[in-house]
C-alpha positions, 0 to 999 in steps of 0.5 A: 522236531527231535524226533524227526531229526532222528528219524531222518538220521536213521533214514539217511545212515540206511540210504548211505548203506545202499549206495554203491562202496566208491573208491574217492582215492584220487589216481595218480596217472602213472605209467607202468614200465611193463606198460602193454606188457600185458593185455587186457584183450577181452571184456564181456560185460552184457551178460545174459543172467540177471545181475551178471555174476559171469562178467569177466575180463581176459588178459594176455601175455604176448611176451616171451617172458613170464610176468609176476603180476602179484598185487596186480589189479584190475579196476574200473575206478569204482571197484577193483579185484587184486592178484594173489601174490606170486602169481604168474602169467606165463608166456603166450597165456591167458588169465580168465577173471570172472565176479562168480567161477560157478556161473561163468563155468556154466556159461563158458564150459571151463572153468576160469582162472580167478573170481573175486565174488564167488569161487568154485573148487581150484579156482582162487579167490581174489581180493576185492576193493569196493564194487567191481561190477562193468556198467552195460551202457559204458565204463573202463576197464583198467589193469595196473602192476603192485605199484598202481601204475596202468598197465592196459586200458580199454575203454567203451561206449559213452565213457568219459575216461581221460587218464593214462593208456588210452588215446582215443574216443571209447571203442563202441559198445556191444550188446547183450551176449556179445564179448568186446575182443581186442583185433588182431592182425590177420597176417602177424596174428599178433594183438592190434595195441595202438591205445586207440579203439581201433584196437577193438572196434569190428564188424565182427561179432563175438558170441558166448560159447562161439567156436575160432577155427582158423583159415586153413588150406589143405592141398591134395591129389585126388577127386571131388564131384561137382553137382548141382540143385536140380539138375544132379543134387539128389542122385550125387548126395544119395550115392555118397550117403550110400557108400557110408561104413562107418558115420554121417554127420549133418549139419542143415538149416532145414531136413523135409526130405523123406527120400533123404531121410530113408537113405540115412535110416538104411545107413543106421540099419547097416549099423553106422553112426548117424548124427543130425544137427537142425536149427531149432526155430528156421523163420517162420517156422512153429514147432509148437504142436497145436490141435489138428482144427488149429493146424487147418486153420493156420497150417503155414507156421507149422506145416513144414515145422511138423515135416520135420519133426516127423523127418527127426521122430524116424530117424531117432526110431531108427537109433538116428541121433538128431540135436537141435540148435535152440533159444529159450530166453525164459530158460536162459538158453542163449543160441551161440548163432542166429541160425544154424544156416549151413549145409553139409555132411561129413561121411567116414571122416573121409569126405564132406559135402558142401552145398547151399542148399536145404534138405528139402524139396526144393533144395535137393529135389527127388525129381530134377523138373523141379526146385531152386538152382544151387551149387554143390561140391564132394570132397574126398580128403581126410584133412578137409572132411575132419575140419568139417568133423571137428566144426560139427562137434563143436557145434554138436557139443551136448554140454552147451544149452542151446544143443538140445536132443531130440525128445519124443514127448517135447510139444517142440523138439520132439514128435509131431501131433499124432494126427499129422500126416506126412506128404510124401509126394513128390513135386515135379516141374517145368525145368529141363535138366542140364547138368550132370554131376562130374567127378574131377581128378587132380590136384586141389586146394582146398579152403574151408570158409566159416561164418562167422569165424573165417568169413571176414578175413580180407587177406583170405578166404572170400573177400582175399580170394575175390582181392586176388582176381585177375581176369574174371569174377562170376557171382551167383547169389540169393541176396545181396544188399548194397550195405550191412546194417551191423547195432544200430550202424551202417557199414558197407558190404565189403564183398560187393566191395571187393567185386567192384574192386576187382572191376576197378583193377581191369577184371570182368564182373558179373553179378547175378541175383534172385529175381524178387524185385521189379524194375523201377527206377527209384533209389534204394539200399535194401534189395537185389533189384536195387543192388543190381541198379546201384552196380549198373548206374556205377559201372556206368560213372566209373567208365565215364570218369575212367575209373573202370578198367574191366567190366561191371554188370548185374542182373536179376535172375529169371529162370524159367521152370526153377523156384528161386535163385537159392545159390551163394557161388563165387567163380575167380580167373576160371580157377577158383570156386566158392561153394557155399551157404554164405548170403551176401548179407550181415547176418550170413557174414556175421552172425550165422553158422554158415559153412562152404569151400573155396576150391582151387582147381580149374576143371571145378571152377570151368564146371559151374562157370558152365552153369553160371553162363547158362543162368546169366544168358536167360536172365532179362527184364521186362517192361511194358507200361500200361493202364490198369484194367478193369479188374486191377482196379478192382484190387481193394485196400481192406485193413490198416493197422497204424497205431500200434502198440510197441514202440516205433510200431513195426507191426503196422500193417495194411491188406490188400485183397483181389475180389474178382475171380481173376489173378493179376499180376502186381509185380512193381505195384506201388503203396504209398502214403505221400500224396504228391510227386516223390519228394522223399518226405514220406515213404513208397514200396513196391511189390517184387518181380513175380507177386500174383495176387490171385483171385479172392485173395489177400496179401498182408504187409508190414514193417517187421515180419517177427512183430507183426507175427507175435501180434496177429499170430500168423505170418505176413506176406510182405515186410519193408523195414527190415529183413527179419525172416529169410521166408518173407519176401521184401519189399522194395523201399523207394525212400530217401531216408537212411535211417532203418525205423523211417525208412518207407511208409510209416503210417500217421496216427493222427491221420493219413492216406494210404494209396495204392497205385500201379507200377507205373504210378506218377501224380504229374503224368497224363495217366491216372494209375490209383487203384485203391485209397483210404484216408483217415484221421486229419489227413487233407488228401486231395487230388483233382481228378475224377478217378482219384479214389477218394471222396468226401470226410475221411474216415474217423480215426481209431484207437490205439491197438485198434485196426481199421477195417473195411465193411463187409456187406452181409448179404453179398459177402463182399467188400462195400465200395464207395470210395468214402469214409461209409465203407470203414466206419463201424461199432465193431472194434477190431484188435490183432490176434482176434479170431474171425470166426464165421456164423454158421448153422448146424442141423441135425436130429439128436438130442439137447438138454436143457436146464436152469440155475439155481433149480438143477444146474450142478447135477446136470453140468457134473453128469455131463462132466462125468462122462469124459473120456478124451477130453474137456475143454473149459472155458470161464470167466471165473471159476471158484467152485471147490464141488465141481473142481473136484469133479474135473480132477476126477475127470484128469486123474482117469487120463482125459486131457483137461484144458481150463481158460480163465479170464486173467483179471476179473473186476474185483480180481483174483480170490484165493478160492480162485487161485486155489481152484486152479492150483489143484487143477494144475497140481491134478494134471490139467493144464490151466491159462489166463488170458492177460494183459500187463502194458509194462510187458507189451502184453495187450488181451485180445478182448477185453475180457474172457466172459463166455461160459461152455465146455467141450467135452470129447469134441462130441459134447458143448455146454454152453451157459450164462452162468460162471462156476461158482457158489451163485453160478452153479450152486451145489444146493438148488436152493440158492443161487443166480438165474441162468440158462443152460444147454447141452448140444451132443454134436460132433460139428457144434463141438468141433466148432467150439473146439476151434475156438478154444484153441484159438484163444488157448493159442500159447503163442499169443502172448496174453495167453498165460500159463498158471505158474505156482509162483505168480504173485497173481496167476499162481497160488493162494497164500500158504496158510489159505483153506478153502470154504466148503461150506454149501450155500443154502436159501429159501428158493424152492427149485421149480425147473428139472432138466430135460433132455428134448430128442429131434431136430434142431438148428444151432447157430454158435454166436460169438463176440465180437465175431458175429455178435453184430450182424443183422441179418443173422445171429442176435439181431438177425433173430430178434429181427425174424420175430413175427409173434414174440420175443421174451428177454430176460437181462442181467443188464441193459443200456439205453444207448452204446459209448464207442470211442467218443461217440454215444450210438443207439443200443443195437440189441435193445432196438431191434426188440422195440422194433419187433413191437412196433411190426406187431409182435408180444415183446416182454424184457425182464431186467434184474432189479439189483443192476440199479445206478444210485447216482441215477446216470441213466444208464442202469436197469431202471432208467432202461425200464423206464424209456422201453414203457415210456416208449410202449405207451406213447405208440401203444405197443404190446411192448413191457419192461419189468425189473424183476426181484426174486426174493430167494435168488441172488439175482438175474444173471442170465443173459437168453431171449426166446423168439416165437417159440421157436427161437433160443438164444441161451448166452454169456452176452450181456446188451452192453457195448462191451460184452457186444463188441470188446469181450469174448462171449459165446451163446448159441441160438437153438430152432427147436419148439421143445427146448424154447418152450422149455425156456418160456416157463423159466421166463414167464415164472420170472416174469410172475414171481418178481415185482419191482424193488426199490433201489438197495444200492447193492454192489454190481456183479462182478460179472459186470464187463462194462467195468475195468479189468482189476490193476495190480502194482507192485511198487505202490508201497514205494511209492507210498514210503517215498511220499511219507519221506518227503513229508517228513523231510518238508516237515522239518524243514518248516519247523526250522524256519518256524524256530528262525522266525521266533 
């Protein structure tokens, strides 16, 4: 027992040593005399780096007199950090103090005024007392003078601070990156000091390395030119990029505009400084380079990305300097705003154009028939032009992180993929041209506005210039919501606020908005249409109840011939004009970089006056109700996506899919999954104003546009949770509840319908207005009318990170629809981000080869790898071969790019022989990924496991096989190894083919597509004193087979799982189905029957042999003899032996099953059937469910009588050689895919040390009781 006293001793003095240094000296609550003459006015306490060494605290003297604060502290009751003696705070000065000077010069960019963890250079050390370190969640910061007495405290989040100088609840908390500042009061400029946190609580928020211009107004007498998108913009911005002699400095969202691009390239040539500032990710944007099959396939994220890139790669050509805007969490680069969303350009210093608008088609068309309204404005004044100057460097500033150069060779930020091609044509449209450009002499007041550091101020810029209205506010603008949503609270939007204000006061208001929403007359708080009936149905009160004593009316915008509403303009007393790229909502106000002008002058703001009129007097809503027609009611509800894997599930999603040659118009058509009268207790969105759904089309929407695309890999139509991209259109949300994750349909995992209905869509009305529905799981939908939609049992629910999809029929292509759970239920089992592939043939005359494990696989697989020039892209579950390693670096050291996949956790998992393996590739110049899974990091694979086997070489040449690359696999000594097939198709269209799908699971975007990373306790490199086996594995097998290279025609038809792994009109079924004479399958493993879920199905593969027996045919299966259960579960290669010859001596079928032991081979691991001589089926694809239904394997079938006779005498020397063996218990292969994927934890020790120490602790604790009972 004495020993375990002691052990517990030591045990407790070592967790004593870890517990935080607390300070238990009780505080005496004293007040300074100097209290408040200093501030504490900023804290930033949510860092970005891990243990947040740039913490820091500012303080202020707003006094006229100089402070001594030597001996001061600063202090959050657990620790505290000590002025030097003698310090002095001067006047109207600030004192930064930081934990580490290194980490926040990094961060800030200057450096601090004292640390108290770590100094650099000048910058002094304080003393420090106990643990000095500000809690995220909550925590109070307090300054007190030498005598301890507070002299300032503030106080955050959950804190339950009750001393001196502070009398309020906690200012509320910020996040990550974000520094809590005191107010100030916007006509003194002095710091708000109440002791309250109204001191600090604001709409604003302040990010790292943001810029504080000030508001500031510049009067001058000269001109400006007023323009506006289509009708002026191109002509009025060329002339002014043209009259540039010395610099242009743009700062732009998006720059697509070849024609604007080659004007600023001319400008360069004159020799005049060109800099261009882009956002470095515009939403939904790819800026990674893909390979040219990936791009045809997937071309919307990158399309206007690689537009761009090329704009970028001619401009640098051309001495153009161009910077981009950027975030790399993974590098620590933290973007200073959302978006680099503002639109101007300053020319000589002397002008500066302001615009809403892009520099892109759309934007600032070439052709004035085409592209969005927007408004624009040149100011030529040297004061104004050198704020918008002075906001680009600051932006600019190549010393922050986030501004990042262009660089050629950067697969991001630099040139586009070679083979991209620039569409250079210009778009024309419908619209008639109006307005011409005017230039305007006079006088002017000019105002520049800044998101986000201008753009709140309510005794100026918008909101004051809105207050100030006396007669008339005219506004036009792309998006304006009813509320801001700013963390996780709500707030209102104070500039629609001060509209209906200046309303209220006796002005006339008008509101004019995007047209993207329908008209229905639910309540909503999240999208124009709705904001344009909250502003009506409130005029309406407030002139009922005598509160109005102006005028107060919205519209939506219809616009004939123009894309969209792309404006941001605001007009007051016909005098006074906002130009601008300001959105009405949060993100624009807030977080942004946005930028426009408030121009006081009365012939600029009569001009766009002029043009609001035009816009708002051809405005309307239309509404004509009636009941679908045949082919809207052909519209079908396809796919559901309900149990999802994150958190709160904001990547569910449903498809809707128009199967008819027709394009309808579903503008206010509505989903739902609440199946009675609106009651507010589920939720319904509808479709906006102008969605077509066109014929043979789908359209995808979802809760959240960024996680729905992080899962599925490429980008939504529609999103209704929130607005996460300013590309995706939204849906309107009918719904009562006001809490942003509930809001809309969530759908049930249990169970639930989901309904899709026309516009105009009520239960308790004569019309039946349902056009599609689908009901799973527990739901007891039921509607009593003939056309409900519905029918019968629902349908089966699926798992978790399953989607539910619609069956297709296989002959006919289309959609099955019966109304009944049939057209759902299905083995396959469809998971987001899995490809689709089609099942294609391909015929040609050429030539194959052909070959088989152990007897002439390695010279076969390393001649063909030799032959490499461009490219080779290798696809494996395990590659453990140091033979043929050698020969793919020898392959990457010539400058082929070498491209390896690898399965990221095989059963058994990682071998060092593996780690090394791909350590020297990686080290040689290939590029190595692992396809994973890690739940803690809501990383899910795709498949359940990476099990093909080919390679694509020079996208002319696919390998294809059974075996892994490994001492068994592709053995270097013929003489020993595992049986396999083999083949090598030289075709341009089979190869393109696989290429495609290599790329699509190499896809860098997805996120279970890992890259080796040296450092990775798993997907890196072995251990450091690890040596790899060179020894050559040798046996007793004397190779029977060479390879043989057949010349002629062939058919060869790619079978992927799970994405034609199942048909039965084609692919493996489909051929064993087409047997008329034989079929010969030789197994690595085969199951009587398939485990899906719950449920236990007939083995579909297995099947179909054993009914081409029963139609007459010759069916041989041979199965390896070491795939045997000892616990004898039926599920092995014996129990299977046993029921296919039970079976053939019951009917009397030419039907035979063998388990096969080849005595000098390792076993069988080939997986290929023959099929009348004519038909090969050489694959990866065992006939388990898993290898089926979950993996990723690859085969192909080959039509050609030379190579399948090739292959029958494999089989049938096979077939003769082996005889059945008695059960050696052997281990499975790792190859197995029907076993789980190996785990890792790296806290098991813990876990384990933590249990050993309650043991102990229980062990004592018994002793004593013993020695008490004695």
């Amino acid at each position: 027992m004495r020993g375990k006293i002691i052990m517990l001793f030591v045990l407790g003095i070592l967790l004593f040593s870890m517990m935080p240094n607390v300070n238990c000296e009780m505080h005496e609550k004293k007040m300074s005399s100097d209290l408040n003459s200093v501030l504490i006015v900023e804290v930033y306490y949510d860092t970005h780096l891990k243990d947040e060494p740039e913490e820091y605290v500012r303080i202020y003297n707003p006094t006229s007199e100089a402070v001594d604060i030597g001996n001061w502290s600063i202090t959050d009751l657990e620790g505290s950090a000590v002025f030097p003696e003698g310090t002095i705070l001067t006047s109207n000065s600030s004192f930064y103090i930081t934990r580490n000077a290194t980490a926040f010069y990094e961060e800030m960019h200057f450096k601090p005024d004292f640390a108290y963890y770590e100094n650099i250079d000048d910058v002094p050390l304080m003393n420090r007392e106990g643990n000095l370190r500000l809690a995220n969640t909550s925590d109070e910061v307090i300054l007190k003078d030498n005598q301890n007495n507070v002299v300032d405290v503030v106080v955050y989040g959950d804190s339950d601070y009750d001393g001196i100088g502070w009398d309020s609840n906690p200012a509320n908390g910020v996040g990550e990156g974000t520094v809590l500042r005191r107010n100030t009061d916007e006509e003194t400029g002095l710091y708000l000091d109440t002791n309250t946190s109204s001191d600090w609580d604001s709409l604003r928020m302040y990010k790292i390395g943001q810029s504080e211009f000030s508001y500031e107004t510049f009067m001058f007498s000269g001109n400006v030119t007023c323009f506006v998108s289509p009708d002026s913009s191109y002509e009025a911005i060329i002339n002014e990029i043209d009259s540039a002699r010395e610099s242009i400095s743009i700062s732009v969202y998006q720059f697509t505009s070849i024609h604007l691009a080659e004007s600023l390239i001319n400008a360069s040539k004159r020799n005049i400084t060109v800099k261009v500032f882009l956002e470095g990710l515009p939403a939904f944007w790819n800026m990674t380079n893909v390979n040219k099959t990936h791009y045809e396939n997937n071309s919307y994220p990158y399309r206007e990305a690689y537009a761009e890139k090329y704009i970028a790669k001619i401009l640098y050509e051309n001495e153009t300097e161009v910077r981009f805007m950027i975030k790399d969490d993974k590098q620590n680069i933290h973007d200073r705003y959302r978006y680099i969303h503002s639109k101007f350009i300053v020319v000589d210093n002397s002008s500066v154009i302001i615009s809403s608008e892009n520099l892109k088609q759309a934007g600032i068309p070439a052709d004035n028939t085409y592209g969005n309204r927007g408004w624009g404005v040149i100011i030529r004044n040297n004061e104004t032009a050198k704020y918008f100057s002075d906001v680009f460097f600051d932006d600019w500033n190549p010393e922050m992180k986030d501004s990042f150069p262009f660089t050629p060779e950067h697969t991001k930020y630099g040139n586009p993929p070679e083979w991209f091609e620039f569409d250079k044509t210009i778009y024309t449209g419908n619209y008639e041209p109006v307005f011409s450009g005017i230039t305007i002499n006079g006088l002017f007041n000019v105002s520049p506005v800044l998101s986000p550091d201008t753009s709140l101020l309510e005794t100026s810029s918008v909101i004051g210039m809105i207050n100030s209205a006396k007669t008339s506010v005219y506004i036009e603008q792309l998006s304006c919501k009813i509320n801001w949503n700013y963390y996780s609270n709500v707030c209102d939007n104070l500039y629609l606020n001060a509209a209906i204000d200046a309303a209220r006061r006796g002005c006339d208001v008008k509101i004019l908005m995007d047209s993207r929403y329908t008209d229905f007359d639910k309540d909503n708080l999240d999208d124009n249409y709705n904001t344009v009936l909250y502003i009506n149905k409130l005029a309406t009160k407030m002139k009922e109840n005598g509160k109005l004593e102006g005028h107060l009316e919205a519209r939506l915008a219809y616009l004939d011939g123009l894309t969209k509403v792309h404006n941001k303009g605001v007009i007051v007393d016909s005098s006074k004009v906002l130009v601008s790229s300001i959105s009405w909502d949060y993100n624009s106000v807030f977080n942004n970089r946005e930028a426009g002008v408030i121009i006081e002058n009365q012939n600029a703001a009569e001009y766009y006056e002029q043009v609001f009129y035009r816009d708002w007097n051809v405005s309307h809503n239309v509404s004509n109700p009636t009941p679908p027609n045949i082919t809207e009611r052909s519209i079908l509800i396809t796919e559901v996506y309900y149990d999802t894997y994150l958190q709160y599930e904001p990547e569910e999603y449903l498809c809707i899919h128009n199967p008819t040659t027709d394009s309808v118009d579903i503008s206010g058509w509505q989903i739902t999954d609440q199946d009675s009268d609106y009651k507010g207790y589920e939720g319904t969105i509808l479709f906006p104003e102008g969605t077509i759904l066109y014929g043979g089309q789908s359209l995808y929407i979802t809760r959240n546009a960024t996680a729905f695309y992080e899962e599925m890999r490429f980008m939504p139509d529609f999103e209704y949770m929130v607005d996460s991209h300013i590309d995706v259109k939204q849906m309107e949300i009918i719904d009562s509840s006001a809490h942003v994750d509930q809001r809309g349909p969530r759908f049930g995992n249990a169970g639930d319908e989901i309904i899709l209905t026309d516009d105009y869509y009520h239960f308790d009305e004569q019309y039946n207005h349902i056009i599609d529905v689908v009901v799973y799981g527990n739901s007891s939908y039921v509607y009593e009318h003939p056309n409900r939609g519905w029918y019968g049992k629902t349908v089966d629910n699926v798992s978790q990170g399953v989607i539910l999809k619609r069956n297709i029929n296989e002959t006919t292509g289309q959609y099955v629809d019966t109304n009944t759970s049939s057209d759902w239920e299905s083995p396959h089992i469809y998971r987001p981000g899995q490809s689709h592939f089609p099942y294609q043939s391909f015929t040609f005359t050429g030539n194959v080869t052909a070959f088989v494990s152990p007897d002439c696989s390695y010279e076969t697989l390393v001649s063909e790898i030799d032959t490499a020039k461009f490219s080779m892209y290798i696809n494996l579950y395990q590659f453990s071969s140091p033979f043929l390693m050698e020969h793919v670096i020898n392959v990457s050291n010539r400058g082929v790019d070498v491209k390896v996949f690898l399965e990221g956790g095989p059963v058994g998992g990682f071998t060092d022989a593996g780690k090394y393996i791909a350590q020297q590739l990686h080290d040689n110049g290939c590029e190595v990924r692992y396809m994973i899974t890690n739940d803690t990091q809501d990383i899910h694979d795709r498949y359940r496991f990476n099990h093909a086997k080919y390679v694509v070489i020079d996208n002319a040449t696919v390998m294809v096989m059974s075996e892994n690359w490994g001492n068994t696999g592709i053995p270097k000594d013929s003489s020993y190894g595992n049986r396999g097939w083999g083949i090598i198709v030289r075709n341009k269209d089979v190869a393109n083919y696989f290429a495609t799908i290599f790329f699509d699971d190499w896809d860098p975007n997805s996120k279970d597509s890992y890259a080796y990373n040296s450092s990775h306790p798993i997907y890196g490199a072995p251990l450091d004193d690890f040596e790899m086996n060179y020894d050559i594995p040798s046996g007793n097998y004397a190779p029977q087979f060479n390879s043989s290279t057949f010349y002629g025609e062939f058919t060869v038809s790619p079978v992927l799982s799970p994405d034609t792994s199942l048909l039965e009109t084609s692919s493996v079924i489909g051929m064993i189905n087409s047997a008329e004479k034989n079929v010969y399958i030789e197994q690595l493993s085969c199951k009587i029957n398939w485990n899906y879920y719950s449920t236990v199905c007939d083995n579909l593969y297995l099947n179909a042999a054993i009914d081409a027996a029963r139609r007459g045919c010759d069916v041989k299966i041979l199965l390896d003899s070491r795939y045997i259960d000892p616990d004898d579960n039926k599920t092995d290669n014996l129990d299977t032996v046993t029921y296919i010859n039970k079976i053939a001596e019951e009917e009397n079928l030419s039907l035979e099953a063998r388990l096969v032991y080849l005595k000098n081979l390792s076993k069988i691991h080939n997986k290929g059937v023959i099929v009348d001589c004519n038909k090969t089926l050489i694959s990866s694809i065992n006939w388990g469910y898993n290898s089926v239904i979950n993996n990723r394997e690859a085969g192909v079938i080959i039509e050609n009588r030379d190579v399948a006779e090739y292959f029958t005498n494999a089989f049938f020397y096979d077939w003769n050689a082996g005889n059945e063996a008695d059960n050696d218990n052997e281990d499975a292969s790792p190859d197995d895919a029907d076993n789980e994927k190996a785990g890792w934890s790296p806290s098991s020790w813990q876990i384990m040390f933590l249990v050993i120490i309650i043991i102990l602790i229980i062990s004592v604790i018994r002793d004593i009781y013993k020695r008490r009972r004695r």
